[in-house]
ZAMARGU-4260 file (C-alpha; in steps of 0.2 Angstrom, whole numbers, plus 5000, padded with zeros to 4 digits):
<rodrens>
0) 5000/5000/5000 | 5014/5012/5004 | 5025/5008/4988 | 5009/5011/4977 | 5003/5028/4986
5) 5025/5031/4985 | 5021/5027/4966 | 5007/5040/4963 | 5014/5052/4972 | 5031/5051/4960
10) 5017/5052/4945 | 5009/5067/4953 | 5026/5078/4954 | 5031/5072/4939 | 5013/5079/4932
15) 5016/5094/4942 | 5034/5097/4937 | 5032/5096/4918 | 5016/5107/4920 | 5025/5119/4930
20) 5043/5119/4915 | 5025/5120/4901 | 5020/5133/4909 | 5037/5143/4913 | 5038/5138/4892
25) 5025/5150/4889 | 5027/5162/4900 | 5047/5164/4891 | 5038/5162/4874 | 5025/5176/4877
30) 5038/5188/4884 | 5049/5183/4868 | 5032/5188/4856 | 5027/5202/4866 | 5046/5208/4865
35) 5047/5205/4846 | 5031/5212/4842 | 5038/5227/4854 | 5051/5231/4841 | 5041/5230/4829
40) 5027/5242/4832 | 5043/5255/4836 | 5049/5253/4819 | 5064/5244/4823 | 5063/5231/4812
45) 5081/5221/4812 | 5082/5217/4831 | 5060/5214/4829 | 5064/5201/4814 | 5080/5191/4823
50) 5066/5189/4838 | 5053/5183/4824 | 5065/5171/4816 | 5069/5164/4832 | 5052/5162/4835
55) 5048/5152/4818 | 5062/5141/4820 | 5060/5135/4839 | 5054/5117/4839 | 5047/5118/4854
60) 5026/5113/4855 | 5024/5128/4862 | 5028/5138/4847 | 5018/5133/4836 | 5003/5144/4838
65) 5012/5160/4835 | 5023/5150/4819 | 5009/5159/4806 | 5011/5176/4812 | 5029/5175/4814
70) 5032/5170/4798 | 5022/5183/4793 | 5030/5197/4802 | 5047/5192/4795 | 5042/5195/4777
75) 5034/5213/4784 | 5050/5216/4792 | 5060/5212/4775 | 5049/5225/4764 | 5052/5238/4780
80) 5068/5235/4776 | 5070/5237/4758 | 5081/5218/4758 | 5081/5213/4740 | 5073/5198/4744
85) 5055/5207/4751 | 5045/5205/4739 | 5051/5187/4736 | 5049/5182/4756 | 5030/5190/4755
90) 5023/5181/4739 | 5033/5164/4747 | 5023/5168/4765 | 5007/5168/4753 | 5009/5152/4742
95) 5015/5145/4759 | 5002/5149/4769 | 4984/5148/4759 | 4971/5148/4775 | 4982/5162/4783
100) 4974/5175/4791 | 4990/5185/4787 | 4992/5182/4767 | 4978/5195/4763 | 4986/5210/4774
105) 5003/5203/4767 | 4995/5204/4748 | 4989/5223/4756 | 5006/5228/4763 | 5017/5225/4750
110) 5003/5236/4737 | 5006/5249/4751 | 5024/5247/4751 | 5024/5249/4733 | 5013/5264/4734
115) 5024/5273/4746 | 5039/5271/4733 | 5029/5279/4719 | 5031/5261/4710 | 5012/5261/4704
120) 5010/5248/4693 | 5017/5234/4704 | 5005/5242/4717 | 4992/5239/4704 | 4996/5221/4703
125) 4996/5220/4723 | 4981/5227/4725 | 4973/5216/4712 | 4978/5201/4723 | 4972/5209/4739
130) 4953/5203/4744 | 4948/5223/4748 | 4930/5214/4755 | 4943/5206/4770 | 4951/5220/4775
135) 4942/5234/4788 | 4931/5248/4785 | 4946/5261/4785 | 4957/5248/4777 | 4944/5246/4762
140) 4943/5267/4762 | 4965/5267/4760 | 4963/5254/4748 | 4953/5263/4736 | 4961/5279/4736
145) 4978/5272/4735 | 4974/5262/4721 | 4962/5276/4713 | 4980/5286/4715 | 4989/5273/4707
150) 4978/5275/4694 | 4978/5294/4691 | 4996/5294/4693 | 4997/5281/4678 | 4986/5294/4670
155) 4971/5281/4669 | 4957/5293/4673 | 4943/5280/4671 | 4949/5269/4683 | 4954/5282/4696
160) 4937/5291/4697 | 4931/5272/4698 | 4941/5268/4713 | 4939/5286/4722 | 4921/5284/4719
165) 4922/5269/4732 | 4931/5280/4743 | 4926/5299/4742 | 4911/5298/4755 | 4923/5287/4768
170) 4924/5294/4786 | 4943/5291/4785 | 4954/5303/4783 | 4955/5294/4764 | 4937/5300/4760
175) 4942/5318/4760 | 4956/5316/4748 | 4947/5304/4738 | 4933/5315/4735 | 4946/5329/4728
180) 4954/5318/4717 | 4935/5313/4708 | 4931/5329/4708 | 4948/5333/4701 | 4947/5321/4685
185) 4927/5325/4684 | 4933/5345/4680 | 4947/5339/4669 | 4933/5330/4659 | 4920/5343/4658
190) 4908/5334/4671 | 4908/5351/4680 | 4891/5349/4688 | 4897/5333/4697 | 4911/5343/4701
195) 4906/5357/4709 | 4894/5346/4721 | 4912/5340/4727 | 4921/5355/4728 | 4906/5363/4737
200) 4907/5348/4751 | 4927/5351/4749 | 4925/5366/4756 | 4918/5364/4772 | 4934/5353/4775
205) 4949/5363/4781 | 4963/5355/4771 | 4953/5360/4755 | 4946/5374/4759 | 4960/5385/4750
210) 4960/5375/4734 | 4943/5371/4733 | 4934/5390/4729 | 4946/5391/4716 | 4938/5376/4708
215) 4922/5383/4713 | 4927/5399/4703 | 4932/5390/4687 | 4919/5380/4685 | 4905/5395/4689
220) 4913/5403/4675 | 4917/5388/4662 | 4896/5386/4662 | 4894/5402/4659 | 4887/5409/4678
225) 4893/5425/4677 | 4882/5432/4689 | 4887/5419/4701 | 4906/5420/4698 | 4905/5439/4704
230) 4895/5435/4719 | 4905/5421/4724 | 4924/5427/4718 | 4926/5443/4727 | 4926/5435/4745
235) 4940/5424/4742 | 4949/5437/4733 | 4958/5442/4748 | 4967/5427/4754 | 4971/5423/4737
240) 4990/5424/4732 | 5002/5422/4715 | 4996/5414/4701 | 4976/5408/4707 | 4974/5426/4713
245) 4979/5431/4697 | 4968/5420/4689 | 4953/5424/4700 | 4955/5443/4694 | 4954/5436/4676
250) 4938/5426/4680 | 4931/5440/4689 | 4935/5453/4675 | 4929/5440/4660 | 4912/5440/4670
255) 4909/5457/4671 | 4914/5459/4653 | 4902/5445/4648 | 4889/5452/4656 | 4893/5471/4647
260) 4899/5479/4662 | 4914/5484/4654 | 4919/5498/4668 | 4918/5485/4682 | 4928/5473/4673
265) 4945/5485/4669 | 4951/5484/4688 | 4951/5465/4688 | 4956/5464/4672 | 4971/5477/4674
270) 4976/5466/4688 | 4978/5449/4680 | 4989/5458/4665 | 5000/5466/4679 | 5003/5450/4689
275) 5005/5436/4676 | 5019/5432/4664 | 5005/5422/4652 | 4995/5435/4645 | 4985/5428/4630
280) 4979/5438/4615 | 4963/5438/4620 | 4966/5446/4637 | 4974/5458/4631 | 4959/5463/4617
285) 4946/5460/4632 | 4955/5475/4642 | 4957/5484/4627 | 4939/5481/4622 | 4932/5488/4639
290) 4945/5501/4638 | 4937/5507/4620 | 4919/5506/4628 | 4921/5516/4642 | 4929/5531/4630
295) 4947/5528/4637 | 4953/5527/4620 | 4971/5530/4622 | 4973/5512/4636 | 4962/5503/4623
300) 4975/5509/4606 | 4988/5504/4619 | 4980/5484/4625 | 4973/5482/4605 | 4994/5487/4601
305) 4999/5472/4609 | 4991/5458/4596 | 4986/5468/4581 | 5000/5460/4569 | 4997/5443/4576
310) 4987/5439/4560 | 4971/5432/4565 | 4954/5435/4567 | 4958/5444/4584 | 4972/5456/4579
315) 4960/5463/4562 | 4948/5467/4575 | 4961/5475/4587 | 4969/5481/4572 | 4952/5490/4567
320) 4946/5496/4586 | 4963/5504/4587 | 4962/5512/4571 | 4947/5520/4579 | 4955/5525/4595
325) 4967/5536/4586 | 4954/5542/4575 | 4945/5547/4592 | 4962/5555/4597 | 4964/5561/4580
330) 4980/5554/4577 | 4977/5551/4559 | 4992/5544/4554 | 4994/5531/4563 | 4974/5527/4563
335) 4978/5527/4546 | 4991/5512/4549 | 4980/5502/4560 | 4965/5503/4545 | 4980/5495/4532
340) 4983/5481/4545 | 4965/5478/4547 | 4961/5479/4529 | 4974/5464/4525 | 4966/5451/4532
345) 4950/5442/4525 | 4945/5433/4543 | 4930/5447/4544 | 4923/5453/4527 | 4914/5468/4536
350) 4929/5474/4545 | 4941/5471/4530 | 4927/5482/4519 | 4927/5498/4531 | 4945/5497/4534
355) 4949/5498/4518 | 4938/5514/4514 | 4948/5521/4531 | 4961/5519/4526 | 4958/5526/4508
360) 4950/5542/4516 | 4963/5544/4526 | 4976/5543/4513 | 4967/5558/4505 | 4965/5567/4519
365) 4984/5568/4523 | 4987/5569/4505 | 4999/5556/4503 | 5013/5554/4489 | 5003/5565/4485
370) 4989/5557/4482 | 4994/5541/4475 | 4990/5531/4491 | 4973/5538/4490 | 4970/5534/4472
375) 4977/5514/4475 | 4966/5512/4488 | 4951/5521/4482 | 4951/5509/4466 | 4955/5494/4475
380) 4939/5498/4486 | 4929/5502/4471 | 4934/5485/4461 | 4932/5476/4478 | 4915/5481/4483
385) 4905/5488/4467 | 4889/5485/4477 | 4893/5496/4495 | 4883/5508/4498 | 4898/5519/4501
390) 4902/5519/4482 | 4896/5535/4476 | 4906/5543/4490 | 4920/5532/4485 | 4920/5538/4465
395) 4918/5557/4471 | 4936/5554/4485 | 4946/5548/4469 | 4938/5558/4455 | 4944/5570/4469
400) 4961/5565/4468 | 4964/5564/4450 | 4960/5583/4452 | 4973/5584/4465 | 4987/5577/4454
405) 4980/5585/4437 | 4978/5567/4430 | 4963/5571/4420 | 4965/5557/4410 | 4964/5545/4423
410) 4950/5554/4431 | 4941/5555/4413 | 4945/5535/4412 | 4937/5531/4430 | 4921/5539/4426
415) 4917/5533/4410 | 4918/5513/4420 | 4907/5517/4430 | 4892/5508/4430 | 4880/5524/4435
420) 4885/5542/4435 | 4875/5554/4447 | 4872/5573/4439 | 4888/5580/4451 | 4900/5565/4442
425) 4894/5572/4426 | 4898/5589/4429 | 4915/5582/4435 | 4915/5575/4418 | 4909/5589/4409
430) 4925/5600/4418 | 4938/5587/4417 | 4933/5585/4398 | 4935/5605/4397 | 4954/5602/4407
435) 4961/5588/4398 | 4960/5601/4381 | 4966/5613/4388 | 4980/5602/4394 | 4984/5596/4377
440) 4986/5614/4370
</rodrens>
């Protein structure tokens, strides 16, 4: 009886002896974990990824549970660490371990890793091998930005809008961005409707609320709400610096020049030309448009000076509103120049017709060469247009200038072409007749 209760008792400390060095085994194995994953959350990835490794490769039963995440966090620790071998440790952990819990966050991690190095298209590939419906609610919002941006960044706007779509209403701080980068590529595809909604939410949010008024502008004014561009524009004005509050003084003067309010627009206008180095063509003839409304003739010769020999359809009508202006100034001569400029082109038949007989008129009113000028142009009119109105008064200017130069003949020889003769060009006729004998005597 005594050898048997001596034999159980031996079993019973046995029992409790290997329980207790089981139990001392986890307790060393947990603080080993617990240590290594230490490291780990502090970034410090080499010393974290020795503990890991130690970890995987331990024999002992009381490892094995933590084997799957080990080897996981060993491959994390490699792509931390830029080793050359990352991306080939993270596909191995995945084709190694199928039923993981951890190949989807490792399929997630290495897109991520990817992303942050500006290597988008083997994020792409990551991303396509990540099961987005197994990651969290904030997880899924990153994933669809940072793809969406993989995306944009490979200038495949379709798919970003697509994948920030999924994201752009998130309550992550993914959604906000998200939602600037659709409404972004929706404005860049003249979708401005769907993108103003966005930019209005933008900017309530605070790291938007500088950019996203200046969308707001824009796209006010790309649809043609003028009225709402100059209620909306000015308040923002203020805080607005370099190049957007240049541009904002553009939109704001194209608005009121749009809507005919021509004095309203110059001080927004003269503000854009002043503070940009891109003035176009067309900035400058809409300043020098308001300028020749508003009676200011001599700014509006000097803005229409700027593209009237750029040879298109803008610089013959700058070249005919400036001849105006010196008209209005009466600076002949060089009116006179702007008509000839404005008279070469054929871009607008209307303006090329009354530029010419300018022109013409002026050349006889400063008797040029002496004359000649006058006589050219008047008979190039003549043959141009034999059915303007202004013919009659066109015959009497060079009848006028024959006179001028004594060339009765020429005179004699202009009048009997014409097609009708009014009672003055006959009596013109009669006299020039008379002169041309006397001539010849």
């Amino acid at each position: 009886m005594r050898i048997k209760f001596l034999i159980v008792s031996v079993v019973m400390f046995c029992s409790i002896l290997a329980q207790g060095q089981k139990t001392q085994a986890y307790d060393e194995m947990e603080t080993l974990w617990a240590t290594a994953k230490g490291l780990y959350d502090k970034g410090m990835y080499v010393p974290a990824q020795k503990l890991f490794t130690q970890v995987l490769l331990h024999e002992g039963q009381e490892y094995s549970v933590y084997k799957d995440d080990a080897a996981y966090y060993i491959a994390i620790c490699a792509m931390n660490l830029f080793n050359k071998d990352a991306e080939y440790q993270i596909t191995s952990f995945i084709e190694d371990h199928p039923e993981s819990r951890n190949s989807n966050d490792a399929a997630f991690q290495m897109a991520n890793f990817n992303f942050r190095n500006k290597k988008y298209k083997d994020a792409l590939e990551w991303y396509e091998k990540t099961d987005r419906l197994s990651l969290s609610e904030e997880e899924q919002s990153e994933y669809f930005f940072k793809s969406g941006f993989s995306h944009f960044a490979r200038k495949d706007f379709d798919r970003a809008a697509k994948a920030f779509y999924e994201s752009k209403d998130a309550k992550t701080i993914y959604g906000p961005m998200s939602l600037y980068f659709y409404s972004h590529i929706k404005y860049i595809s003249q979708q401005y409707q769907t993108a103003l909604i966005g930019f209005l939410e933008l900017e309530k949010n605070p790291s938007f609320s500088s950019i996203a008024p200046f969308y707001i502008t824009q796209i006010y004014y790309l649809q043609e709400k003028y009225d709402d561009v100059i209620a909306y524009a000015p308040k923002m004005l203020d805080t607005l610096t370099g190049s957007r509050a240049a541009e904002t003084n553009k939109l704001l003067g194209s608005s009121y020049y749009r809507k005919g309010k021509f004095a309203e627009s110059i001080p927004y206008l003269t503000n854009y030309v002043k503070n940009t180095s891109s003035v176009s063509d067309y900035d400058y003839y809409e300043l020098g448009f308001a300028y020749y409304s508003t009676g200011n003739y001599e700014d509006a010769a000097n803005s229409f000076s700027k593209i009237a020999n750029m040879k298109d359809t803008l610089s013959q009508n700058a070249a005919y509103h400036m001849g105006d202006c010196y008209l209005r100034m009466n600076k002949k001569v060089e009116a006179r120049r702007s008509f000839e400029t404005a008279a070469q082109y054929n871009f607008n038949p209307a303006i090329k017709e009354d530029a010419l007989y300018n022109f013409a008129q002026l050349c006889f009113e400063l008797s040029l060469s002496p004359f000649n000028e006058a006589i050219n142009a008047f008979s190039e009119y003549i043959k141009a247009y034999p059915q303007s109105p202004r013919l009659d008064q066109a015959y009497d200017y060079l009848i006028d200038a024959f006179l001028s130069t004594k060339n009765y003949q020429g005179a004699i020889a202009t009048i009997e072409k014409m097609p009708k003769r009014t009672p003055k060009i006959d009596a013109a006729y009669q006299r020039l007749t008379y002169f041309r004998g006397l001539a010849k005597v």
